[in-house]
C-alpha positions as CSV (number, residue, x, y, z in Angstrom):
1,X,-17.7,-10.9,0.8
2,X,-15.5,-8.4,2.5
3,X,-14.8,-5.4,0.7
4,X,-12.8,-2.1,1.5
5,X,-14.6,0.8,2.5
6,X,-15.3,2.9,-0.7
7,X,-15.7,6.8,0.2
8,X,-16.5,8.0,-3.5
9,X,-17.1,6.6,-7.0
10,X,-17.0,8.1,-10.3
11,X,-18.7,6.1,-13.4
12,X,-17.1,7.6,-15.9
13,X,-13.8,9.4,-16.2
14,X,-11.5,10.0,-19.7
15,X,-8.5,11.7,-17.1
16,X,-7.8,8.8,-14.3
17,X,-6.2,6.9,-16.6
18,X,-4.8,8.5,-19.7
19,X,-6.0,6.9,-22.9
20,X,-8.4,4.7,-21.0
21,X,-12.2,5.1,-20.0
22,X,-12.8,3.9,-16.7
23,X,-14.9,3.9,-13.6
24,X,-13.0,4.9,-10.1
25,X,-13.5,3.6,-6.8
26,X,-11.7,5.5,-3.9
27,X,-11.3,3.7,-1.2
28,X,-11.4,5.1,2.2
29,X,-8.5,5.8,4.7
30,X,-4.9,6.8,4.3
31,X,-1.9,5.8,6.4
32,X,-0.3,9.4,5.7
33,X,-1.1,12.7,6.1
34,X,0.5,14.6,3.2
35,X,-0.6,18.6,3.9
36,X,-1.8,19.3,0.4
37,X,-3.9,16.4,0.1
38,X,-7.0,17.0,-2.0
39,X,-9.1,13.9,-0.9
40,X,-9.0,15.1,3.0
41,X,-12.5,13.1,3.7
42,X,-11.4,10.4,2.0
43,X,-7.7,9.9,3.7
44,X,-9.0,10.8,6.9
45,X,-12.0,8.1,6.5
46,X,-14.6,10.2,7.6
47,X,-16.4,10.7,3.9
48,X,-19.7,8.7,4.1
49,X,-19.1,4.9,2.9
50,X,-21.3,3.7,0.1
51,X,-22.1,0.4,-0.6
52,X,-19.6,-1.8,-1.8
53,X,-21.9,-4.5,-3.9
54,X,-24.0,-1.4,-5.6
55,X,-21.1,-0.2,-6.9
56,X,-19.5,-3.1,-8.1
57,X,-23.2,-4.2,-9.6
58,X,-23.1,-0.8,-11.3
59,X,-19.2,-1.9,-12.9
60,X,-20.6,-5.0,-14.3
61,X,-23.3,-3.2,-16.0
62,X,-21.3,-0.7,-17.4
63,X,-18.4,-3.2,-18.5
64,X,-19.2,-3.3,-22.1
65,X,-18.4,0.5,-22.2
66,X,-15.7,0.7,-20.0
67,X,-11.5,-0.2,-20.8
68,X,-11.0,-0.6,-16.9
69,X,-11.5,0.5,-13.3
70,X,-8.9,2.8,-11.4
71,X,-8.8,2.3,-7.7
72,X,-7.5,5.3,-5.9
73,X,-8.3,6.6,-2.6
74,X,-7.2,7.2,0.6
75,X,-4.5,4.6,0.5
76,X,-6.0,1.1,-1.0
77,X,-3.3,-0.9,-0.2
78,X,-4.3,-0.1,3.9
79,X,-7.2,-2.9,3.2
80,X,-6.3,-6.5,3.4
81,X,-9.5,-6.8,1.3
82,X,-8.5,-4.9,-1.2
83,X,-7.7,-8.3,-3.7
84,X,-11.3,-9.1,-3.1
85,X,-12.3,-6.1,-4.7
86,X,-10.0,-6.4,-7.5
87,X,-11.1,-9.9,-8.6
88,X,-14.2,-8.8,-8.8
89,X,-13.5,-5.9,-11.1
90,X,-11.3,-8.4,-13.2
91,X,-13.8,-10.8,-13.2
92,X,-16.2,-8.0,-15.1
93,X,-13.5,-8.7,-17.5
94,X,-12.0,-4.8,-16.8
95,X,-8.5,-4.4,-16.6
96,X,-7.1,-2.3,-13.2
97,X,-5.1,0.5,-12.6
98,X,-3.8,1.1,-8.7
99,X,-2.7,4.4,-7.5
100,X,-0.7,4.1,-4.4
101,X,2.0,5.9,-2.1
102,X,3.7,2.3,-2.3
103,X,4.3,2.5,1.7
104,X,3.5,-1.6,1.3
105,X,6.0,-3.4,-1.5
106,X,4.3,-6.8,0.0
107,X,0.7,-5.7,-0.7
108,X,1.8,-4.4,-4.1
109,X,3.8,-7.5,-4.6
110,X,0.8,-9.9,-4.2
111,X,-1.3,-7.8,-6.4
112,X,1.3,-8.5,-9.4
113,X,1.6,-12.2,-8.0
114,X,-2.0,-12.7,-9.0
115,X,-1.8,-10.4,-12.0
116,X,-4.8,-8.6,-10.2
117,X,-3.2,-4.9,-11.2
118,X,-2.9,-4.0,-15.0
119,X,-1.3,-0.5,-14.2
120,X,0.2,1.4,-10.9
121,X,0.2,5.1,-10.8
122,X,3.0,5.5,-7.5
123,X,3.1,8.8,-6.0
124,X,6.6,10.0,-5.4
125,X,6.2,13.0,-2.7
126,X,10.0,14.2,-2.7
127,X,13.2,13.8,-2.1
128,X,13.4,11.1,0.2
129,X,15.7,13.4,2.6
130,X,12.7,15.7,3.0
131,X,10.1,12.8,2.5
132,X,8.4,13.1,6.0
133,X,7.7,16.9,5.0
134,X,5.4,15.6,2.3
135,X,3.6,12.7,4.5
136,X,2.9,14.7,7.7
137,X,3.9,11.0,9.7
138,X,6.8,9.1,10.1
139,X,7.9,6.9,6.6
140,X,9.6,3.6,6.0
141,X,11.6,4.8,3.3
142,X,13.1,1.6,2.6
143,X,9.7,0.0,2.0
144,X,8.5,2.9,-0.3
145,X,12.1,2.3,-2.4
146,X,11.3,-1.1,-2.7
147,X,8.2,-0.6,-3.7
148,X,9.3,1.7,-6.4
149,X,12.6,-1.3,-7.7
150,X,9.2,-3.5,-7.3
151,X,7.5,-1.6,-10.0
152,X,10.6,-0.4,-12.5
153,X,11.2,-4.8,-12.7
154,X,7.8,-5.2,-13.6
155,X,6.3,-6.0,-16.7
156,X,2.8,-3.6,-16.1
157,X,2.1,-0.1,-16.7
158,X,4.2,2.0,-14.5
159,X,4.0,5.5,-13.8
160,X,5.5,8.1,-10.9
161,X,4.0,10.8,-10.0
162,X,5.3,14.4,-7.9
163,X,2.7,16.7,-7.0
164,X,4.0,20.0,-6.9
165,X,3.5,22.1,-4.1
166,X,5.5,25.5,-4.2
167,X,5.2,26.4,-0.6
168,X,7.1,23.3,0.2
169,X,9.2,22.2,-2.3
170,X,11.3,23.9,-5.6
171,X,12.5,23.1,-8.8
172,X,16.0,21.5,-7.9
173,X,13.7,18.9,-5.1
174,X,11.5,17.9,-8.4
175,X,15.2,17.5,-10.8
176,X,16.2,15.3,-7.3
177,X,12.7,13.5,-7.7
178,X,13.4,12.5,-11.3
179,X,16.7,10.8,-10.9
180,X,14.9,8.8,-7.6
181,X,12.5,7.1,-10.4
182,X,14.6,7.4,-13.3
183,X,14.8,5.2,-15.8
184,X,10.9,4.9,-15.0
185,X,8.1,7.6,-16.4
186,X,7.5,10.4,-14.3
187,X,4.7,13.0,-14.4
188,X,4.5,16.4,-12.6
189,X,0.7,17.4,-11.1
190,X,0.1,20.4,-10.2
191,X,-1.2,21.0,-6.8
192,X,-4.7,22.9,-6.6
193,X,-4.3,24.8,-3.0
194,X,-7.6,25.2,-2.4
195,X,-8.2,22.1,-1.6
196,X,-5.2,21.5,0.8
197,X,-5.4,19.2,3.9
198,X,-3.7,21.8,6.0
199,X,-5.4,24.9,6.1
200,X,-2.2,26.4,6.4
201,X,-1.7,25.9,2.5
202,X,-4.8,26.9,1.4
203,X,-4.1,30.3,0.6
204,X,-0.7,29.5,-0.9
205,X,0.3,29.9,-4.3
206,X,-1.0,27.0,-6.6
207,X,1.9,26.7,-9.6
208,X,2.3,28.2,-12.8
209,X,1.9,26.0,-15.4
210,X,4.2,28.0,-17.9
211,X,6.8,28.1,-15.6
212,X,6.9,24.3,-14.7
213,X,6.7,24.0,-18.1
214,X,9.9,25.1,-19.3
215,X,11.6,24.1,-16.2
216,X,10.7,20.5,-17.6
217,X,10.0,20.6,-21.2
218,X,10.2,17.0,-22.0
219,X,7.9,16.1,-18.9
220,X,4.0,15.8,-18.9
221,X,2.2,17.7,-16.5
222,X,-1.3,17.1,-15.1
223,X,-3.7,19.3,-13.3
């Protein structure tokens, strides 16, 4: 059985998906190169790959104590055999939660066909006037906007996500983020530079959480 390339995977995490305990499985590979990126081995595909049927065995095993598996990555909807991976998860009788960039509507769209995805965690990187700031490559913004209609007329666990870089973004980009996704659930991260793809953004300032937090009082924030 084909499965994507996994890069990482964490048996047990109480954070990936909020009120859930779950395994994660990061896939490897990204289609974008978003500067601040904290998973740069992983989106550029060069972290080492582990095997794909050890870790699924280890799922199974662990079932009884899990809620669910969150499949992050990299960029898992890059894998065409990315379902296979999910069916197996679901048929350890876990629920799933995707996180994606939504750069493919179609891939998402089949997922929720076969009822493979339980929840979707889309990241929204910025206004989409300045979204190519945020990706480091050339987006398809109309595919990422579908992707995000896609999700608000779905009936599954739905949540968009900003990561909040200050070097390269400010308040009023974050306000135009919320009315991109609105009437949908939006959550702020908060970007940990040290860990930035571009080593130009390393050294920058990571953001105040007490500011961000009265900027957005009614907003959780993460990280």
């Amino acid at each position: 059985m084909k499965l994507p390339p996994i890069g990482s995977y964490v048996s047990t995490s109480f954070i990936d998906w909020p009120g859930h305990v779950v395994a994660v499985i990061f896939t490897k590979g990204c289609n974008w190169r978003c500067p601040f990126c904290h998973n740069g081995p992983l989106a550029l595909g060069i972290a080492e790959e582990l095997d794909g049927e050890a870790v699924l065995d280890d799922v199974a095993r662990r079932a009884s104590f899990l809620d669910g598996v969150a499949v992050s990555g990299g960029e898992p909807t890059i894998h065409d055999s990315l379902p296979s991976l999910l069916r197996c998860i679901k048929r350890a009788g876990l629920a799933v939660k995707l996180d994606t960039n939504g750069s493919d509507p179609s891939a998402i769209g089949e997922l929720l066909d076969e009822g493979l995805i339980d929840a979707v965690a889309m990241d929204i990187k910025g206004p989409w006037d300045k979204y190519e700031r945020f990706t480091g490559v050339t987006v398809d913004l109309k595919l990422v906007k579908r992707s995000v209609e896609l999700l608000k007329s779905s009936s599954i666990d739905v949540e968009f996500r900003t990561t909040y870089v200050p070097h390269l973004m400010d308040e009023e980009d974050l306000r135009t983020v919320r009315r991109q996704v609105e009437p949908g659930r939006w959550v702020i991260q908060l970007a940990d530079m040290r860990l930035a793809l571009d080593p130009a953004l390393a050294g920058t300032a990571s953001p105040e959480r007490e500011r961000v937090a009265k900027a957005f009082p009614d907003v959780p924030i993460r990280g």
